[in-house]
VOLUMTI-260817 format. One record per residue: x, y, z of N, C-alpha, C in turn. Coordinates in pm, whole numbers, plus 50000, padded with zeros to 5 digits. Layout:
N
XYZXYZXYZ
...
REM end
This chain:
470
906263756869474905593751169358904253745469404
902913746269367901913745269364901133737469285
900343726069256899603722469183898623722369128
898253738569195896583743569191896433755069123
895583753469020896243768068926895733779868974
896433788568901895543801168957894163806868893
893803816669012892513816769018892053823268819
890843820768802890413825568663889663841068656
890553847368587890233863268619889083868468521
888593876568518887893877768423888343890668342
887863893868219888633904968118888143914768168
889523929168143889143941768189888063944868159
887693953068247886323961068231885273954668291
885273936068317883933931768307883473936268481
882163935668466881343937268582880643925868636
880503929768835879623913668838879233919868991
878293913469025877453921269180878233910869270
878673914669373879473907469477878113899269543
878543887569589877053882669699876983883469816
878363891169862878103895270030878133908170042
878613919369968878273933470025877403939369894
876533929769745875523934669694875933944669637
877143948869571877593962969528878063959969367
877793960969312878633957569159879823968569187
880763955369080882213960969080882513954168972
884223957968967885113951868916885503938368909
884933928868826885633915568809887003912168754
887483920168721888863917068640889663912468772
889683918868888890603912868989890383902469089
890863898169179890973889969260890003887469413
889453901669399888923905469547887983917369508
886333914269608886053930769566885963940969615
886373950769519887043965069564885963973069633
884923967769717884103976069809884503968169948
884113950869983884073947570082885973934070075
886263933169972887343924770024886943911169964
885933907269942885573894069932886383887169822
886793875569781887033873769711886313871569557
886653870769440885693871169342885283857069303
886253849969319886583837369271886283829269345
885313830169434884723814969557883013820269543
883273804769566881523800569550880643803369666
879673810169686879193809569836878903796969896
878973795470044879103785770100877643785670197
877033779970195875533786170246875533768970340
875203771470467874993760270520873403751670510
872793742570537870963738970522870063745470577
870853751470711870053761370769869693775070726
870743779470633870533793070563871943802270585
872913797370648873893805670773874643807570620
875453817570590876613819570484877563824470559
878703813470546879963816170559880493829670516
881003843270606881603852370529882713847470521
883373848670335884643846970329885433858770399
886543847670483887553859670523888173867670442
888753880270451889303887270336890853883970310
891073883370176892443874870155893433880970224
895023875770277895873888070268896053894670221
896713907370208896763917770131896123921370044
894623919270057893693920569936893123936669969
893063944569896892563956769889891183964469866
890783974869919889513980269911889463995169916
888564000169834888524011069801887544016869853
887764031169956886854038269982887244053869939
886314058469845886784072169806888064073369681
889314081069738890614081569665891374072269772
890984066369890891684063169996891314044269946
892614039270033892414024870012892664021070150
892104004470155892213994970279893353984870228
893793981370283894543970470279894463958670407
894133948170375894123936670495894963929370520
896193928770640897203924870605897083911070758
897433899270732897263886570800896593880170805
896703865270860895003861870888894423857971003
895313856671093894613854271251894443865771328
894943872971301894423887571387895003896571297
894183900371180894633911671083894563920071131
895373931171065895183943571032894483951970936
894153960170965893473969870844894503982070819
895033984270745896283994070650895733998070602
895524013170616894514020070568895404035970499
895584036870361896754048270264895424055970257
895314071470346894474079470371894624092470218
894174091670090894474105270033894164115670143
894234124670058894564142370102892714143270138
893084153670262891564154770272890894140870344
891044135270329889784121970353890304117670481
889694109970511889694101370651889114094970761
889944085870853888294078670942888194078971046
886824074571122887274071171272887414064171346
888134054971465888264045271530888324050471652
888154043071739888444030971909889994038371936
890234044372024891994051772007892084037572079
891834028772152892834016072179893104005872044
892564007471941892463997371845893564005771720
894514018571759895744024971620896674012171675
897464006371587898644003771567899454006871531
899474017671450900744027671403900124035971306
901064046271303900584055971240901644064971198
901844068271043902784075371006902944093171028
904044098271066903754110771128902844123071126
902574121270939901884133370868900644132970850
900104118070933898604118770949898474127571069
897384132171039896804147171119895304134871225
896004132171367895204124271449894764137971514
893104134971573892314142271657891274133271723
890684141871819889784129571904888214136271806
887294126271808886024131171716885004131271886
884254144171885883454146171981881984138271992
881844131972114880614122372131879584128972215
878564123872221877804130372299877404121272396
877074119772544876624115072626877894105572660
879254111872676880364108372698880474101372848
879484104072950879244099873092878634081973069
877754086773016876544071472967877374064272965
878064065472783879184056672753880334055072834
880854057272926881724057573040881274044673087
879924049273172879584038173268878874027973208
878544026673078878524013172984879484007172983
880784014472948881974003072908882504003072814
881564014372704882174016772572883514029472578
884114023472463884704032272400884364051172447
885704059172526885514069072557885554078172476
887034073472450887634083372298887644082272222
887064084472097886894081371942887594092071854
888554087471788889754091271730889344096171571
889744105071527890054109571369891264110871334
891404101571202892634103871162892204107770971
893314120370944893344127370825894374127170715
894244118470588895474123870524896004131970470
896874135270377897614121070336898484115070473
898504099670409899314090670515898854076870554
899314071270624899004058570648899224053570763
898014042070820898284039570944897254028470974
897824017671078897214006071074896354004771204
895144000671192894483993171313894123981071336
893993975871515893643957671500892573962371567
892383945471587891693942671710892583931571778
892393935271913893133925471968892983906771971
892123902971904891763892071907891843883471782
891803869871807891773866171695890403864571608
890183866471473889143865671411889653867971263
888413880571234888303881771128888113892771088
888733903070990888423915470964886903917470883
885893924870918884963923070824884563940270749
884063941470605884173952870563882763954670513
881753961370517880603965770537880353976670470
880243981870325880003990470253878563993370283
878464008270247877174016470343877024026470216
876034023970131875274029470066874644043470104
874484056670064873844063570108872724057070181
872204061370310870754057970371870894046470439
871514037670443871694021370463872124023670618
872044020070698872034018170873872394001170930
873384005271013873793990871022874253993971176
873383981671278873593982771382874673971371447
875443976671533876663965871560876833967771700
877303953971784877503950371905878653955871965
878433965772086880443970672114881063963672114
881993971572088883773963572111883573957571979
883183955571898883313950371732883743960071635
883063970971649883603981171561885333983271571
885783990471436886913989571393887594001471350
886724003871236887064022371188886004021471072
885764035271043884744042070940885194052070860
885114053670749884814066670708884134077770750
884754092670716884664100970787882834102370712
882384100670623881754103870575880054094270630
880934085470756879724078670810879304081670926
877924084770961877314092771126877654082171187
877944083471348877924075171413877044081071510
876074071371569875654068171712874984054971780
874674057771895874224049871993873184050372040
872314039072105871394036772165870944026972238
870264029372310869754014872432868904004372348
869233993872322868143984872284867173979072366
866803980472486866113976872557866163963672621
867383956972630867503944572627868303942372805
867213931372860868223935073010867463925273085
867343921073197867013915073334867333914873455
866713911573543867363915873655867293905373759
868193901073849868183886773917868603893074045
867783883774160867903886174305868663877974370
869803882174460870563875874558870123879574690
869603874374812869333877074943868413892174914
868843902174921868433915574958868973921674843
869883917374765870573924474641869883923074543
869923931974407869533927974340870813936574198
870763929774068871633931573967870793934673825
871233942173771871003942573617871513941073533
871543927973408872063925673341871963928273184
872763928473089872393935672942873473922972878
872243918272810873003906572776873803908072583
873223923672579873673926172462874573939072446
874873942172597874953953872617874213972172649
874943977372718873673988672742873283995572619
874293998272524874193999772399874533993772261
873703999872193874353993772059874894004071973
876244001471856876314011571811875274013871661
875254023371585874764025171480875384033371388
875524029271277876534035771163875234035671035
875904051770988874594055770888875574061670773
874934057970633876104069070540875024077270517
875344088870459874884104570417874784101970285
875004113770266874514115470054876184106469984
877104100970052877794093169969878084079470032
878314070969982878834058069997880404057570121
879764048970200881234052170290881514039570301
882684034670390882924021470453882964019670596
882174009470641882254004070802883523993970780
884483993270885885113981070887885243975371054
884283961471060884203955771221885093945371196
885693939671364886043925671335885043915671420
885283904371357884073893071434885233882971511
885253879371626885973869471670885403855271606
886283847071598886543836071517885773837671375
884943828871299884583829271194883223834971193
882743845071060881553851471047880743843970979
879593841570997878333838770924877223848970906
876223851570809875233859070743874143856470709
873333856370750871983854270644870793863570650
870303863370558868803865570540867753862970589
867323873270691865733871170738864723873070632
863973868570646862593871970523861503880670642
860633888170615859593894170679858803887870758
859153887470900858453880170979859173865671043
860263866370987860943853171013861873857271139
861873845771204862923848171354863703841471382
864683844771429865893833271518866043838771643
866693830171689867493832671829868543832771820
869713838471895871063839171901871543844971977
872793832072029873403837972147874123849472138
873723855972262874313871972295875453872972270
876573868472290878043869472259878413869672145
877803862072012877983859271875877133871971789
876103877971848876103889671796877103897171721
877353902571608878373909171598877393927371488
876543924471385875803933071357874843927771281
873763938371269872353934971188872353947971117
871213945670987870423958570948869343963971043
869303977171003868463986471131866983979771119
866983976270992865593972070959864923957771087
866383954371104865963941071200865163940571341
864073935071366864023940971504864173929571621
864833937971768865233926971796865243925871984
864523918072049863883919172167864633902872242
864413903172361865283889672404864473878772452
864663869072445864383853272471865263850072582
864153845172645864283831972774863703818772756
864933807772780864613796372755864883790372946
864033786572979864093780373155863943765973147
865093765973196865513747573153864293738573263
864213728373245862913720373300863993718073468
863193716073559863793718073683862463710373758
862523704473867861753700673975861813707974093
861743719374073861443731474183860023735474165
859273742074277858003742174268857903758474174
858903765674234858783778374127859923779974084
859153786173983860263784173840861103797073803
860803805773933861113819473920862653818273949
862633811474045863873804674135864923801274034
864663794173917865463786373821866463792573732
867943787373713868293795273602867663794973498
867943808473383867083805173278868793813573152
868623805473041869213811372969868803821672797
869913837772866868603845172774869633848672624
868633842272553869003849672404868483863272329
868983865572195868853877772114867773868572038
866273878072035865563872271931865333884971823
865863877471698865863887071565864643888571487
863973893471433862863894771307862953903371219
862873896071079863423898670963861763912370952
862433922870832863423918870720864753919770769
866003913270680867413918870685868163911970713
869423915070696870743908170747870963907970872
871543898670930872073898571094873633886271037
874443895671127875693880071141876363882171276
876853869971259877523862671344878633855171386
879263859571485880593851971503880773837071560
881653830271486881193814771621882143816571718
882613826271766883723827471878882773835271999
882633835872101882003844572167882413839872335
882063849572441882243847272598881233840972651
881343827072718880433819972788879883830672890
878623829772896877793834473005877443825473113
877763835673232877283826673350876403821973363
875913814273465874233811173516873323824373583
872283828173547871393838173574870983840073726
870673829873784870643829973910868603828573848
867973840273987867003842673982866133855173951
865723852373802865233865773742864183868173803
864433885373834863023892973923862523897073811
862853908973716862313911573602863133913273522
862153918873363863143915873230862533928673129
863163932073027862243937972981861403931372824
860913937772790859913927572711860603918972606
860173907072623860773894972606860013882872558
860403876972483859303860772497860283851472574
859433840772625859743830472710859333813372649
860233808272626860003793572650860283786472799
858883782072864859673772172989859463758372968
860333749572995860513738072962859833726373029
859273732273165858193726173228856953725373149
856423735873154855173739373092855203738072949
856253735872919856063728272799856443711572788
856363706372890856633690672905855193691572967
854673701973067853273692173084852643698073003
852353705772875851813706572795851903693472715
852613692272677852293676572563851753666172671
852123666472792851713656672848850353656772838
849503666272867848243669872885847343665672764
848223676472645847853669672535847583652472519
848573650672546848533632772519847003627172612
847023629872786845853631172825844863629572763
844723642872731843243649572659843213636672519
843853634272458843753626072348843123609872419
843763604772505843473594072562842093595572619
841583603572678840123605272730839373606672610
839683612772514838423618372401838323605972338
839293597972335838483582872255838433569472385
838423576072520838663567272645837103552472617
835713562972573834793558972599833303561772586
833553559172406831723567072349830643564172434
830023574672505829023570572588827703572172559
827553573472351826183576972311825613567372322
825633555072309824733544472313824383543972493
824973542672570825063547472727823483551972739
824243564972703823453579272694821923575772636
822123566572559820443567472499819773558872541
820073541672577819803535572622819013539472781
819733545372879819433549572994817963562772959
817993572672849817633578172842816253570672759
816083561372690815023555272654814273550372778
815223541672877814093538872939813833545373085
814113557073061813773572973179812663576373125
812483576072985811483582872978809893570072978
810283559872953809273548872970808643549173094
809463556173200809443552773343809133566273430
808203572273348808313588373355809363597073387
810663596573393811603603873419811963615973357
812333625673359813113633573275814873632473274
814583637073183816213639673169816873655673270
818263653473328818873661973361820053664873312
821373668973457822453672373373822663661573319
823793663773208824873654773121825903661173173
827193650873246828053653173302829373647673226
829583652373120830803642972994832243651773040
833023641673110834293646973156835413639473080
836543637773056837443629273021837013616173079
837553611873187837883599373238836273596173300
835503605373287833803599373363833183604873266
832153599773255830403599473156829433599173281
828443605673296827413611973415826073611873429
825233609573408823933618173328822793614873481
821953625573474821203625773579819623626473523
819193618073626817483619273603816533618673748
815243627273665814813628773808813433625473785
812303620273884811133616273898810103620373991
809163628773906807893636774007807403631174134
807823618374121807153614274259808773613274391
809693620974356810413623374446812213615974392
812073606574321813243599074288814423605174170
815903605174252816773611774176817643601374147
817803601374008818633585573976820303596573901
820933590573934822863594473849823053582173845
823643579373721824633572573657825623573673605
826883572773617828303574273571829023565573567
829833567373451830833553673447832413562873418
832963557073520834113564373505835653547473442
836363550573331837223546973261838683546473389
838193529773401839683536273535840973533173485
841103526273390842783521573293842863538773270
842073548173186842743560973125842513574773250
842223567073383842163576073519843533571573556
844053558773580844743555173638846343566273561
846303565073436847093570273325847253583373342
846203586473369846073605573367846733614773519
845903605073589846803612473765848213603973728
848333595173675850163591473714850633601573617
849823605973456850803617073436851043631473500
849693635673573849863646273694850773645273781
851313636273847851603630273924853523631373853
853433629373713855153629273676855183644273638
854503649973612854663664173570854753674273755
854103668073863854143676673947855963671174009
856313654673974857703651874011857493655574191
858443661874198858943664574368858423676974397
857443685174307857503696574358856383697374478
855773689174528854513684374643854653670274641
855463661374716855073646874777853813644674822
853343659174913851843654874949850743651074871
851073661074781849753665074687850353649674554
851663645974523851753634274460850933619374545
851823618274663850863607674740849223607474743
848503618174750847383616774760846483612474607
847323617674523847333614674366846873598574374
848313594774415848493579474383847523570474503
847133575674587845693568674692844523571774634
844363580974531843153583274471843043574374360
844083572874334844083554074165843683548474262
844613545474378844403530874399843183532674436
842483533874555841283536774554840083538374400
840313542474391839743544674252839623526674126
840253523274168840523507274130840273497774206
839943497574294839213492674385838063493174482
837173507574372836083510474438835053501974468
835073492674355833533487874308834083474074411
835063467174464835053456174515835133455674629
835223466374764835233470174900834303474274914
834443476375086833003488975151832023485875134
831493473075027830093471575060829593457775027
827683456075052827213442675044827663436974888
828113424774865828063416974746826493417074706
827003419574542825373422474477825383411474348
824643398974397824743391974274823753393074141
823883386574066822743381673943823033396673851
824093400473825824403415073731825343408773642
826103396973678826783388773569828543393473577
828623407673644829673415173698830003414473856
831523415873875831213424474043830663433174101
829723434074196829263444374190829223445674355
828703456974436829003457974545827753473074562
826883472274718826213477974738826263490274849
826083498674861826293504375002825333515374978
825123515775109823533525175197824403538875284
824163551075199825053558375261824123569075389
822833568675333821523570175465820603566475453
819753567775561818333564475521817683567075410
817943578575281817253579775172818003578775034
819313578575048820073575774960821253559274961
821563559574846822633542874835822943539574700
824223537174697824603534274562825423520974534
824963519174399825483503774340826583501774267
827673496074291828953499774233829443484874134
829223483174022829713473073941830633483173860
831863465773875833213466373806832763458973648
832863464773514833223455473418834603459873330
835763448673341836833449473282837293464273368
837843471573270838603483273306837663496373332
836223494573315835973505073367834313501173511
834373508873556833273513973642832073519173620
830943510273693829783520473675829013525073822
828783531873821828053535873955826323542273972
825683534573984824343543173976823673544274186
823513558774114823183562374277821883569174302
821223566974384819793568574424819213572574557
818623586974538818203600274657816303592974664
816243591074767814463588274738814333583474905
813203588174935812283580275061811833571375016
812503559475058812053545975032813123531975086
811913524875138812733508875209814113509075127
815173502775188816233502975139816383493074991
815463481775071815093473374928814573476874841
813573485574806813533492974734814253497774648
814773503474723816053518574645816943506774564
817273494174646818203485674560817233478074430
816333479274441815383472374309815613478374208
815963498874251815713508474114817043504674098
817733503574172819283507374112819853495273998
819213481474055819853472373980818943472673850
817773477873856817453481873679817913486273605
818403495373727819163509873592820413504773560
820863497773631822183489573601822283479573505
820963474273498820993462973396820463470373273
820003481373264819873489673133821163494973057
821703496973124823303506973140824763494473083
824773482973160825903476673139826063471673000
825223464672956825813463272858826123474472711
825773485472765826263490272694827533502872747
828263495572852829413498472903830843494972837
REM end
């Protein structure tokens, strides 16, 4: 006794388009008579887009031709398949479960019977003829799924999924191109993470039936033109031909200096138009080891994409580190009071530069380098390189410090600038003046034949032109 009524049928005759195999049928019954589905459930569509295929009820029935399906269990069904006269399908000879005497079994001839050998597929592919009846599984638990095939319609499926077909559907195979190859010592391996082949099922001038099973539960959806996913290789179960579909590497972030070295884990990348589904049951894949090559593929690495934002972030911190137009004009007003010309402009992230030069022999630079968003920038070099060079990190981190303590070592104290400032004579014709204000640095440096006092007269001008607008 039950408290749940039964389902609401609709009156003979009426019609209604199924929403998972798209076929109008018969509503008056319980299930529809192309793919199994039930009539009476609502689709179940997850936020992401994924649709639950309903499993097919017990003993719910399907019609191909004069011949019927029958689905009998629900953890590892069967397909019961009452063959009329004449008609009939083909399967996997490991996947008959019985078979009544007066079906007329034969093997159906393949071509490239060696290939498929040393793939792994299916050797012998079986025909069976009625009248009569006779059941096939799959050995696993899942789900029976039924796949009506429209004249013209092509539907590509992952081995070992297929189930049985109508006689009236082509079958073949092909390489998808999908593979890599990883090095041990002197060895090397090739892997097919989707298999060496795929199969492909086509109907002719009539309507036939595919029937696959999916381990554990199936999901479906809709690509739109141009739209992509990823999906793991094992959950594959089939797509439309229309789909196209090439593999993804994702290389987990690692502190190794090469990244070749690293496992990487590879998926199925899909692009719409079309259907693709999926099983959530599938075989864990090992670790990859070290991929030598692949065939064409896109790649996410997880490094280069951590010091990408890092960089980004960088680059953002320098571009507002330190407007140096007022700098820039100030110095450049009074270059030209002083006959100077203008030279390079040296505008880097973390330094501002500008050079001038004077007919009677004198080369003046000024730069102010931002040492809070220097200090920031090598420590993020510095977390992005991690362990992969201690050397090249240590020297990183002696170049801050240094760098933060330029302007207050190494040389004479330079008073009356209102700042720290500090002098040094690096030869007889050159010497530069190093004032600290707050967090950043300025440095003006000076090439000229002339008394040293001198050279320090130009410098602390140009310095007192320059700072305050530091």
């Amino acid at each position: 006794m039950t408290n749940f009524p039964p389902p609401t049928l609709a009156p003979p005759g009426a019609r209604y388009t199924c929403p998972y195999c798209r076929l109008e049928g018969d509503a008056s019954g319980t299930s529809c008579t192309h793919c199994g589905a039930p009539v009476d459930i609502r689709a179940r569509v997850s936020a992401s887009g994924w649709e639950a295929q309903p499993a097919i009820k017990d003993m719910a029935k399907i019609q191909f031709g004069h011949s019927t399906c029958q689905i009998s269990g629900m953890y590892v069904p069967a397909a019961e398949l009452r063959l009329a006269a004449g008609e009939g399908v083909f399967f996997s000879h490991n996947s008959l479960l019985w078979a009544d005497t007066q079906v007329q079994l034969g093997n159906q001839p393949l071509k490239g019977a060696w290939n498929r050998k040393m793939a792994g597929m299916d050797l012998v592919m079986m025909e069976a003829t009625g009248p009569g009846t006779l059941a096939l599984a799959d050995n696993h638990a899942g789900e029976t799924i039924a796949v009506p095939l429209v004249p013209g319609r092509a539907i590509d499926v992952r081995e070992h999924r297929f189930l049985t077909a109508s006689l009236n559907v082509t079958y073949d195979w092909y390489s998808p191109g999908v593979w890599y190859t990883t090095r041990s010592g002197d060895e090397t391996e090739t892997h097919y993470p989707v298999g060496m082949y795929v199969d492909r099922f086509t109907a002719t001038d009539t309507p036939g039936l595919l029937m696959l099973h999916g381990r554990g539960n199936v999901f479906v959806r809709d690509l739109q033109p141009g739209q992509t996913i990823c999906v793991h290789p094992g959950s594959f179960v089939w797509k439309d031909a229309s789909v196209a579909l090439i593999m993804h590497l994702e290389r987990p972030m690692s502190g190794g200096w090469f990244m070749g070295w690293q496992p990487a884990t590879p998926w199925l990348r899909f692009t719409g138009p079309g259907r693709i589904a999926v099983s959530s049951a599938y075989d864990r894949m090992e670790a990859t080891g070290r991929i030598v090559n692949t065939s064409n593929c896109t790649t996410m690495d997880w490094n280069n994409q951590r010091a990408s934002m890092q960089m980004d972030s960088m680059r953002a911190a320098m571009a507002g580190s330190f407007n140096d137009a007022p700098f820039e004009a100030a110095l450049d007003a009074f270059a030209a009071a002083q006959g100077f010309t203008v030279g390079k402009d040296k505008n880097r992230g973390i330094s501002k530069g500008h050079e001038y030069a004077h007919p009677a022999g004198i080369q003046i630079t000024c730069t102010v380098v931002d040492t809070s968003v220097a200090t920031a920038a090598l420590g993020n070099i510095a977390g992005v390189l991690g362990s992969r060079s201690s050397m090249l990190t240590g020297k990183l981190n002696s170049l801050v410090g240094s760098m933060a303590t330029r302007g207050a070592s190494g040389g004479e104290p330079v008073d009356g600038l209102g700042f720290p400032a500090t002098w040094k004579r690096k030869d007889d014709n050159s010497s530069a003046l190093m004032i600290t204000k707050n967090a950043r640095m300025l440095t003006v440096e000076i090439q000229a034949r002339m008394p040293a006092q001198d050279q320090l007269g130009w410098l602390k001008a140009w310095a007192a032109v320059g700072l305050p607008t530091v």
